[in-house]
N, C-alpha and C positions, 0 to 999 in steps of 0.2 A: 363440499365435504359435509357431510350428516352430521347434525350436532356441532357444528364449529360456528364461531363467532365471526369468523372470512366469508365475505360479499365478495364474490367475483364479477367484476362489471362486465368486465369485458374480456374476449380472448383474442389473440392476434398471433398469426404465423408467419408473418412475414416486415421486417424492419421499414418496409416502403409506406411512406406518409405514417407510421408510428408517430414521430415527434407533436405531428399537427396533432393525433388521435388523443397523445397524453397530455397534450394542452386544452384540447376542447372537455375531459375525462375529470383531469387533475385526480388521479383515486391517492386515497389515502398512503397507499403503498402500492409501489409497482415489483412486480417479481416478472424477472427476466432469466432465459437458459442463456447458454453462451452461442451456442452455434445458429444460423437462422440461413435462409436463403432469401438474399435481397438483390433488390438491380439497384437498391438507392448509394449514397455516400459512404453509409454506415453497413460494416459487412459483417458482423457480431455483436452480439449482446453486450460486449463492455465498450466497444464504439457509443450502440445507445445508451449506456451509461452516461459517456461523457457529453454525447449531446443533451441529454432529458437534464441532466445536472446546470451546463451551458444554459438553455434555457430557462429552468427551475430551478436555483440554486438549495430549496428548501425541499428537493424530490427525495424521499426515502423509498431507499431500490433495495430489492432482494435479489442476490445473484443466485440460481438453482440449477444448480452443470451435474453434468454425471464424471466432467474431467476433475479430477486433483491433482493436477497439472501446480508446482506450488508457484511458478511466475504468474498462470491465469489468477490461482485465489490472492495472490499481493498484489494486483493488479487491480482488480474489481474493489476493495478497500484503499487504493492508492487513488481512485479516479475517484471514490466517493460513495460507494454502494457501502450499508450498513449493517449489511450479511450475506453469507456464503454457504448455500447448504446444498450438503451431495447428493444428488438423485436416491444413491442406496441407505439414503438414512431414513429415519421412518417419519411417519405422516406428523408425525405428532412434535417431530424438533422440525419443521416447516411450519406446524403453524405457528408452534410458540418464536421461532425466529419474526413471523411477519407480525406478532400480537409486540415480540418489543420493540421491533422497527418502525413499528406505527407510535407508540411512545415516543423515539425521537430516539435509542439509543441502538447500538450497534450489537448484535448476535456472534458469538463465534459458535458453531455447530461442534459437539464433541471430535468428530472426527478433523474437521478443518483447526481448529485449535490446536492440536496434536500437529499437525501438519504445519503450522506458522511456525511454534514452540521449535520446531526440528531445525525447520527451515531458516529460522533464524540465527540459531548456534550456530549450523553447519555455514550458512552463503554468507552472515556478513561479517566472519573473525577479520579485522582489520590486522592480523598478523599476517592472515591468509592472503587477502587481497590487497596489500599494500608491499610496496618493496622495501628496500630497510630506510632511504631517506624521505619517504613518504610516510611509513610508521614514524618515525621521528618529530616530523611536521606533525600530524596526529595527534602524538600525545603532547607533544607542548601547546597546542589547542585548545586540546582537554582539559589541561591542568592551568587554564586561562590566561597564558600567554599572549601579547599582542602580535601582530601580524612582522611587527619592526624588531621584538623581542626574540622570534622564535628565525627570522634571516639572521640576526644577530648571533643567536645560538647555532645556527646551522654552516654560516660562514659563507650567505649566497644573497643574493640582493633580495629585496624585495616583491619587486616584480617576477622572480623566479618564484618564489613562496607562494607569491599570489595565483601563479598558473598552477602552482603545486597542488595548493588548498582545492583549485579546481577540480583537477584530477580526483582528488580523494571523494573529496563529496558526490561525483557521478559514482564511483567504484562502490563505494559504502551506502549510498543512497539516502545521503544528510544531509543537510542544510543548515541551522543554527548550531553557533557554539554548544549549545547546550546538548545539542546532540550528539556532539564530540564527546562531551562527558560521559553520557547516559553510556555508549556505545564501552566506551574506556570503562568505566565501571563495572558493566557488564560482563567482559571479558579479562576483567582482574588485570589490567594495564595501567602501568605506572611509569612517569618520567622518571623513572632512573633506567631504564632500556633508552635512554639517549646517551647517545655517543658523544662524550664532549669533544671540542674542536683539537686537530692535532697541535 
């Protein structure tokens, strides 16, 4: 690109012996599409994500798809890549995404931001995706409940809560308490939607 600050070392169209390529390479920043035609392990570009990550855990990757697919774009920041920019965006939010990924800090492209923002209202309302005693578990969670306080409140052993909490955290796609808040906070959810015991 004329005028741009991006070194491109190297180009490759094909995922096969990549990994070895970006270890011999190490480039400052690797920008990857999603789709590729490979015979190796790795059969797309967020595969080589999570292997180039797996081996370099310090790899700063740019995902560059023409899909807005919004499971691919949560996907590609779920595995580790530090930005997402659409084929149809212009030259110029490509290289500024690779100029601050190469800083160490994460890119949301105007239109992929837009696209998270939606995507995140709309797929993870834990009203939505929870049943009513699974919303329940949830917010007593949330509102920092212990694991023995919130069977206690629900009127089911432990080990049911436990498998409970399971379920939710795949469904909602959390892990720490603190994301039970965050989440609950978010969506204006409050322990008084718990049902006391009959």
């Amino acid at each position: 690109m004329r005028g741009s600050p991006v070194d491109v070392v190297e180009v490759v169209f094909s995922l096969d012996g990549l990994i070895d390529r970006y270890l011999r390479i190490r480039p400052d920043v690797f920008v990857t599409d999603v789709r590729f035609n490979s015979r190796s392990s790795a059969t797309n570009g967020l595969d080589a994500c999570e292997e180039i990550l797996a081996a370099d855990p310090s790899a700063k990757i740019v995902v560059f798809s023409q899909f807005d697919d919004q499971y691919i774009v949560e996907q590609a920041y779920r595995l580790g890549a530090l930005a997402f920019v659409l084929k149809e965006e212009s030259t110029e939010i490509l290289e500024l995404a690779i100029a601050t990924v190469a800083d160490g800090r994460e890119y949301f492209s105007p239109q992929v931001a837009q696209l998270l923002a939606r995507s995140s209202v709309k797929e993870r309302s834990p009203r939505k995706l929870l049943d009513d005693r699974e919303l329940q578990a949830f917010l007593l969670m949330a509102d920092g409940a212990s694991l023995a306080d919130t069977a206690e409140k629900l009127d089911l052993s432990t080990k049911t809560v436990g498998t409970m909490l399971k379920v939710i955290r795949s469904k909602l796609d959390i892990d720490t308490t603190a994301d039970f808040t965050k989440l609950a906070i978010r969506f204006g959810l409050t322990t008084t939607e718990v049902k006391p015991k009959s």
